[in-house]
C-alpha positions in Angstrom: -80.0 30.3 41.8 -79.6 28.1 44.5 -77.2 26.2 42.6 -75.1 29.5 42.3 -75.4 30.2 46.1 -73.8 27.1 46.8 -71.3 27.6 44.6 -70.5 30.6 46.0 -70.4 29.4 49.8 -67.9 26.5 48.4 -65.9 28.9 46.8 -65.8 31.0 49.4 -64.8 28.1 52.1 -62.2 27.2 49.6 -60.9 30.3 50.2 -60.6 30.6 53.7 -58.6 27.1 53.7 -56.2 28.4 51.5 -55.9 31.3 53.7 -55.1 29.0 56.3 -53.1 27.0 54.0 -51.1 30.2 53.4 -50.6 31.4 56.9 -49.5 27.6 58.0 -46.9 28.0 55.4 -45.8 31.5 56.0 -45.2 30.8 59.9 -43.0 26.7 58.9 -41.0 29.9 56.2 -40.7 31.9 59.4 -39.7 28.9 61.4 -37.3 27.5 59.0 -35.2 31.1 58.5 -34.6 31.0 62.0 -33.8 28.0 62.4 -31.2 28.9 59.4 -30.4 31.6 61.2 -29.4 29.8 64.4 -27.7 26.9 62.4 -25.5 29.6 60.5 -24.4 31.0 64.1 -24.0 27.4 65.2 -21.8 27.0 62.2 -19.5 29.9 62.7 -19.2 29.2 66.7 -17.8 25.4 65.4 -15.9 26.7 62.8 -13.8 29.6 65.6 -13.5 26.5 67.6 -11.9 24.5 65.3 -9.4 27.1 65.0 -8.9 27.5 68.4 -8.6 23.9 69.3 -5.8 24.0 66.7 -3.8 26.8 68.4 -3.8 25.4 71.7 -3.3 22.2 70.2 0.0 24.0 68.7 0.3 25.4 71.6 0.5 22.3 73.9 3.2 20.8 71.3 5.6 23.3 72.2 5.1 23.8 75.7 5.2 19.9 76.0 8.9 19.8 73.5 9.7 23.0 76.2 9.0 20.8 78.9 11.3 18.1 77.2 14.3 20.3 76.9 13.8 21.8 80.4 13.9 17.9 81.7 17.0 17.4 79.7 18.8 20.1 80.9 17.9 19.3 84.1 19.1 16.2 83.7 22.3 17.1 82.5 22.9 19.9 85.7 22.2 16.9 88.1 25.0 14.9 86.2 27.3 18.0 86.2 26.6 18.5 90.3 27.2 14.7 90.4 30.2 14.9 88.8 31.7 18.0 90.6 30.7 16.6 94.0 32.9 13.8 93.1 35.7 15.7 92.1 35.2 17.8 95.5 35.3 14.6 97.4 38.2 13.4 95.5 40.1 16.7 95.6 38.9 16.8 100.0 40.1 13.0 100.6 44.1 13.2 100.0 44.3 16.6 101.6 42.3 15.6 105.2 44.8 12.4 104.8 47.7 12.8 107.2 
């Protein structure tokens, strides 16, 4: 009998650390789904800004070839005022000559 009782004490401190056991793993499940959870969210904020770092890398291209063309046509006015101030000065000379 006394055999039996401490059979039944073991068993029943076996069972109470697998309780445990089972409650320890339940919560690291818990913990681990939301850290899932969070690393899906995280995934999906990285993936929208990959995209967006895309557009307003597309974005920057053509304002920069903008840019170019506006310098080029400004570059090409200055020449054309250039060149019409000298014809004005050419045209002003022989007609202030007496």
């Amino acid at each position: 009998e006394q055999l039996l009782q401490m059979m039944e004490e073991r068993m029943m401190d076996v069972e109470q650390k697998l309780r445990l056991v089972k409650r320890l793993l339940q919560d690291k499940v818990n913990q681990l789904k939301e850290q899932l959870s969070k690393n899906t969210k995280a995934d999906a904020m990285v993936k929208d800004l990959y995209v967006e770092n895309a557009q307003l890398l597309k974005a920057l291209e053509v304002t920069e070839q903008r840019q170019k063309t506006a310098e080029r046509k400004n570059y090409l006015l200055e020449e054309k005022i250039a060149n019409l101030n000298r014809i004005v000065k050419n045209l002003a000379s022989p007609s202030f000559s007496p």
